[in-house]
C-alpha positions as CSV (number, residue, x, y, z in Angstrom):
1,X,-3.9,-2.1,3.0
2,X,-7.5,-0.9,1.4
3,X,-9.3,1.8,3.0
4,X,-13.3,1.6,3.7
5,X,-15.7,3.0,0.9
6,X,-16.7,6.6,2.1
7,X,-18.1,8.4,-0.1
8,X,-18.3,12.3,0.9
9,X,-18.9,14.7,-1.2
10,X,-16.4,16.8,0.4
11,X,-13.3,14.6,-0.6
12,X,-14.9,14.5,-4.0
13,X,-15.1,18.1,-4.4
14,X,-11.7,18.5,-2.9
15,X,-10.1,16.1,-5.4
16,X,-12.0,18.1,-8.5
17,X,-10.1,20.9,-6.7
18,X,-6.5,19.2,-6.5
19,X,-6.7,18.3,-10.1
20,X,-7.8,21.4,-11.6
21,X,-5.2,23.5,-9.6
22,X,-2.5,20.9,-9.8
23,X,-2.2,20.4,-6.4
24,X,1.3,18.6,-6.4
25,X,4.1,20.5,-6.0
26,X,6.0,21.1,-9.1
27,X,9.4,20.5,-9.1
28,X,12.0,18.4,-11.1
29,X,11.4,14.7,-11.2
30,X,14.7,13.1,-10.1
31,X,16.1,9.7,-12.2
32,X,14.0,6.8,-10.6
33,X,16.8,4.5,-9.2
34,X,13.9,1.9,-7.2
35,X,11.1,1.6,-10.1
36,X,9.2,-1.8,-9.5
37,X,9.7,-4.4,-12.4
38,X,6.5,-4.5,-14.6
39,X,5.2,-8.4,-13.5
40,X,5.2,-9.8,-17.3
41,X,5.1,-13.5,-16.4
42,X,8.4,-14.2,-18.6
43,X,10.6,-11.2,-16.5
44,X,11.0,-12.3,-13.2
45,X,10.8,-9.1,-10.7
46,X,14.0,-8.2,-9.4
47,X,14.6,-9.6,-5.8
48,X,14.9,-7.7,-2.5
49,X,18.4,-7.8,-1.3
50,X,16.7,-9.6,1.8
51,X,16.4,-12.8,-0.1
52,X,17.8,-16.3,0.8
53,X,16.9,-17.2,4.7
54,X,15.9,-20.8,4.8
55,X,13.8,-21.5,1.5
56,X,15.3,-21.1,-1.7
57,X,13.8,-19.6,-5.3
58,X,12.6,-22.6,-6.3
59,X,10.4,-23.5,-2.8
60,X,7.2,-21.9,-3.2
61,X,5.1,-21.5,0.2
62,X,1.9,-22.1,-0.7
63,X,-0.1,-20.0,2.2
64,X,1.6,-17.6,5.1
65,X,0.2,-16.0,7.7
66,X,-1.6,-12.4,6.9
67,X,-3.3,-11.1,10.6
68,X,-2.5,-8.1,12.4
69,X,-3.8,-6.7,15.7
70,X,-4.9,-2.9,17.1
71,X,-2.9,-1.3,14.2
72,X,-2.4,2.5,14.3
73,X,-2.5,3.7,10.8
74,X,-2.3,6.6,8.4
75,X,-3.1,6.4,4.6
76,X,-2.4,9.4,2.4
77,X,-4.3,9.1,-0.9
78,X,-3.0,11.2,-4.0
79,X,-4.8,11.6,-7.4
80,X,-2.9,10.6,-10.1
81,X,-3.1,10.1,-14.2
82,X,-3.9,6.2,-15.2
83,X,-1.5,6.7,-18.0
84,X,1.3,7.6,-15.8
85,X,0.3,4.6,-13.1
86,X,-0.3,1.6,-15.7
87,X,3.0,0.6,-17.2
88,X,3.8,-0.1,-13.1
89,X,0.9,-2.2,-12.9
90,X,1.4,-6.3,-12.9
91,X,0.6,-7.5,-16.8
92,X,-3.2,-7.1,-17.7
93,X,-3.8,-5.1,-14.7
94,X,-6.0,-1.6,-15.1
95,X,-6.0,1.1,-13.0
96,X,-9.8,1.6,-11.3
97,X,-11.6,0.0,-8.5
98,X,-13.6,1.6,-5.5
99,X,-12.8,2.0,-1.8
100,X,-10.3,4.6,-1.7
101,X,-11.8,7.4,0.2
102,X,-13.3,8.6,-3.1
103,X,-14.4,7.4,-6.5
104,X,-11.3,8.9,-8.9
105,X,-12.1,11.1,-11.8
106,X,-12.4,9.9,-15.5
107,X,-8.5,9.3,-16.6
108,X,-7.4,8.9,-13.4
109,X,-6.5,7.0,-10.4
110,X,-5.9,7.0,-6.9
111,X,-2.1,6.2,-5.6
112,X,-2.0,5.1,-1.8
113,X,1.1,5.8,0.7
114,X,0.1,3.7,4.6
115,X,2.1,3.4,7.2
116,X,1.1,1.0,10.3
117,X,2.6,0.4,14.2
118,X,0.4,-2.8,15.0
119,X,0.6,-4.0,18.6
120,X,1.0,-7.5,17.4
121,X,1.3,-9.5,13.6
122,X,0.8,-13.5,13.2
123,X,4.5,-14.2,11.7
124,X,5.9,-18.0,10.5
125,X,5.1,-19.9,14.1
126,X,5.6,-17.0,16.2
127,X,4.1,-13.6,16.6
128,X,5.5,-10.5,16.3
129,X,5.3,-7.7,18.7
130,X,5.0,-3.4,18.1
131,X,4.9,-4.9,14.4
132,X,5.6,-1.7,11.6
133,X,4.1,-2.5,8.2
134,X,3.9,-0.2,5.6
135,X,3.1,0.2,1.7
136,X,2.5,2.4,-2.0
137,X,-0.9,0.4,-3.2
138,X,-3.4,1.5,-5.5
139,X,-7.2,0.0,-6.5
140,X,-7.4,-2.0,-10.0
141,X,-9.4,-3.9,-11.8
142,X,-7.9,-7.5,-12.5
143,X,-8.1,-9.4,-15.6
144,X,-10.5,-12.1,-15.6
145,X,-7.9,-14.7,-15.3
146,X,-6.3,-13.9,-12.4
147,X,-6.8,-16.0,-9.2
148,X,-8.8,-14.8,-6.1
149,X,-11.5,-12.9,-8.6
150,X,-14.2,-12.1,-6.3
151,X,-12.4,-12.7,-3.2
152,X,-12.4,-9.4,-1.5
153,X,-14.6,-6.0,-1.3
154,X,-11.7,-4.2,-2.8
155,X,-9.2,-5.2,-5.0
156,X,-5.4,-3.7,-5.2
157,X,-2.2,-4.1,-6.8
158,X,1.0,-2.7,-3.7
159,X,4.8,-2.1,-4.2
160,X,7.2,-1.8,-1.5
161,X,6.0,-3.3,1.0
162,X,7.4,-3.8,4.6
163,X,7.5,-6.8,6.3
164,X,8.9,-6.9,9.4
165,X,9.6,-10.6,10.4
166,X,12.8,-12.1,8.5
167,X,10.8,-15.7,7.8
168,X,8.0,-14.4,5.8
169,X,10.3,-11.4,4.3
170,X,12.8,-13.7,2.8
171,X,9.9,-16.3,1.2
172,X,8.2,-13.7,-0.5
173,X,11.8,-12.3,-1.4
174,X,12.8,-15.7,-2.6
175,X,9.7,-15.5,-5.5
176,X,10.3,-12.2,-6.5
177,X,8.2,-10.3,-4.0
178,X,8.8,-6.4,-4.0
179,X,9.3,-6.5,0.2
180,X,11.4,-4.8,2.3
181,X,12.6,-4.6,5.6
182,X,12.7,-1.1,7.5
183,X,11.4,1.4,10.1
184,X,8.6,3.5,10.6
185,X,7.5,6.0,12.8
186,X,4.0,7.8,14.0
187,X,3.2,10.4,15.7
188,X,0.0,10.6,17.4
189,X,-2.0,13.9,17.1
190,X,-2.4,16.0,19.7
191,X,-5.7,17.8,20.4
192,X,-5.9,20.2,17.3
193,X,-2.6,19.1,16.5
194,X,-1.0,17.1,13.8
195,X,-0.6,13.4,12.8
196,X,3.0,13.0,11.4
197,X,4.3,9.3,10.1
198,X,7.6,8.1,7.9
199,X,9.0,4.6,6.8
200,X,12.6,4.3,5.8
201,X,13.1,1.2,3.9
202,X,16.2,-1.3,4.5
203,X,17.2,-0.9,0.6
204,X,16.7,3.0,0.7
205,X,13.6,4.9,0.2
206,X,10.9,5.6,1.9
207,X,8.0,8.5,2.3
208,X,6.3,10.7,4.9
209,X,2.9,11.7,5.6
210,X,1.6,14.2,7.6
211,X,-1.6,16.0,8.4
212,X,-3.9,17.9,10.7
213,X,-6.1,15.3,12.2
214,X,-8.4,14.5,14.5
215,X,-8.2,11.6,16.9
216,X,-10.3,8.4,15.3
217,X,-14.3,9.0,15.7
218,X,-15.8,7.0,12.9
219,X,-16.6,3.5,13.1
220,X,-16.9,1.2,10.1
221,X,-18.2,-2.0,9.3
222,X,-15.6,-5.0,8.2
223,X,-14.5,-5.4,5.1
224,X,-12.0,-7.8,2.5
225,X,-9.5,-7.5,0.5
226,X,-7.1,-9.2,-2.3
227,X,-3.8,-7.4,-3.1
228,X,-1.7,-8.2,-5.9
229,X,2.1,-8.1,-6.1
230,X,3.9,-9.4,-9.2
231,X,6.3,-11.9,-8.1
232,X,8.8,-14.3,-10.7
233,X,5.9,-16.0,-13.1
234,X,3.2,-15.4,-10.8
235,X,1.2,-13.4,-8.5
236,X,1.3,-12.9,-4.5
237,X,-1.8,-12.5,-3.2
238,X,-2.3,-10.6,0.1
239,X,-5.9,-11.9,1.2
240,X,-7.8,-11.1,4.9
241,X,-11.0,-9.2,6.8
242,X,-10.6,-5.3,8.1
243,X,-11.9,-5.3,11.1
244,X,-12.7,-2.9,14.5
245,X,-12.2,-0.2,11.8
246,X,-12.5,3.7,13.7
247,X,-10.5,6.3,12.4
248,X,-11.0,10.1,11.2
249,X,-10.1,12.1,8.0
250,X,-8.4,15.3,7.1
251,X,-6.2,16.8,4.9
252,X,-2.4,16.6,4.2
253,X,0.7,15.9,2.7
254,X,3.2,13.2,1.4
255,X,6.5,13.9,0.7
256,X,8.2,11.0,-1.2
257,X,12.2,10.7,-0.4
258,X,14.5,11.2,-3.7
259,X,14.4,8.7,-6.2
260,X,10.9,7.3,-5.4
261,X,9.4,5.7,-8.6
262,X,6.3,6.9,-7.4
263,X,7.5,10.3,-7.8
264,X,7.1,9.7,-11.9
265,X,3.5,8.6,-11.4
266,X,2.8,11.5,-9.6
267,X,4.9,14.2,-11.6
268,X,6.4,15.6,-8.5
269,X,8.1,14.7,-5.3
270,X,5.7,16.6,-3.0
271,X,1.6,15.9,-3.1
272,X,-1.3,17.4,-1.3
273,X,-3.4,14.3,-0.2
274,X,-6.3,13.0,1.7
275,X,-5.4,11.4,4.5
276,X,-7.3,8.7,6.9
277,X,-5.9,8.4,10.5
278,X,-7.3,5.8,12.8
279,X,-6.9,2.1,14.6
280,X,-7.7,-1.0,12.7
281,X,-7.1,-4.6,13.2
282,X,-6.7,-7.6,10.3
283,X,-8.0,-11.6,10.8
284,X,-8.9,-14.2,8.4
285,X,-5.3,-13.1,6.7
286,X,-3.2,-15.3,4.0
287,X,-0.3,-14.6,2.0
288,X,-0.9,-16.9,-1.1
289,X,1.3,-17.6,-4.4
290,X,0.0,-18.6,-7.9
291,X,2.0,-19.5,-11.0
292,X,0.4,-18.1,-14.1
């Protein structure tokens, strides 16, 4: 999910600081054994093994359910080089866009790792209780030719994502959706304490976050959103409203678990990160699927 535009100079000057010192860790960058498929219209993506359930490849849904309610969530955001990010994007796809905590350098982008434990999601006819969810997104600019231009605030491209209901898992799965089913976990902070949040991913996989935070104290107005997932000759779209938006921001960490494509963007398994804790809620929501 997109985070609200705040731009504070603080975060800015922190990120000048994070790329100037190198602030990931370095280490060796292990073989990449879950790298998303690059969403050329003529390659399907690879499916999830969670596919099959009751449609088949060739039944497209046309709209699914997309609304999630009092949401606790943590977002790490981690500065990374557009050359590095782009051959993972979906076909004619450029890093950029706003909205993530800060506006990124020249040459670079800004790779997102959230994690949310919603008190209820709108599933296919029935709704889904202590609902996890969790995704790696980042903000791009579309090409002009893609559907839902002009749709949301803030526009995103997301990988690995974690639906938890088996219904709207397996028809996303079905068209070539990169979704997963799995686990997370988060820790609330304590009073001068620290936030600590992980998702483990039914296919293998995962990441964990974890920072000093305070508890949520900002409030934020509502905003939208489209985000993009390559499926097999055509795009998802993940469309909706952020709304009852409070949360707080700190500093912190993502650790990515071995194997991570995301580790080649970044250039190292372990990344200093700004990190947004807070509650937030999601209405007006639709999964929608487009040939191209």
């Amino acid at each position: 999910m997109p985070t609200p535009e705040v731009k504070l100079p603080y975060f800015l000057l922190m990120v000048l600081v994070m790329l100037a010192c190198g602030c990931t860790q370095s280490g060796p960058i292990a073989p990449t054994t879950d790298s998303p498929q690059q969403a050329n219209p003529e390659t399907p993506a690879a499916p999830s093994s969670q596919s099959g359930g009751e449609r088949g490849a060739g039944d497209l849904f046309q709209v699914l359910p997309w609304n999630w309610t009092e949401c606790e969530v943590l977002i790490a955001i981690v500065p990374v080089q557009q050359d590095r990010l782009r051959p993972f994007l979906p076909e004619g796809f450029e890093p950029g866009g706003a909205g993530l905590l800060v506006a990124p350098l020249p040459g670079t982008s800004l790779l997102g790792f959230e994690i949310f434990q919603c008190k209820s999601a709108q599933g296919e006819g029935e709704d889904i209780t202590d609902a996890p969810y969790a995704s790696i997104f980042a903000g791009v600019k579309p090409p002009q030719h893609a559907p839902w231009i002009g749709e949301g605030d803030q526009t995103y491209v997301k990988w690995e994502t974690l639906i938890p209901d088996a219904k709207r898992r397996d028809a996303l799965a079905a068209i070539g959706a990169p979704v997963r089913g799995g686990q997370v976990s988060l820790e609330s902070p304590a009073p001068g304490g620290a936030v600590i949040g992980s998702v483990a991913f039914d296919t293998g996989g995962g990441f964990q976050i974890t920072a000093a935070m305070a508890r949520p104290q900002q409030q934020h107005e509502d905003f939208t959103f489209v985000e993009y997932s390559a499926g097999k000759s055509g795009l998802i779209g993940y469309i909706g409203r952020a709304t009852d938006i409070a949360d707080s921001q700190g500093n912190g960490q993502v650790v990515l678990q071995p194997g991570s494509w995301a580790e080649e963007v970044i250039g190292a398994p372990v990344a200093n990160a700004l990190v947004l804790y807070g509650v937030w809620s999601f209405a007006d929501g639709t999964v929608q699927y487009s040939r191209i």
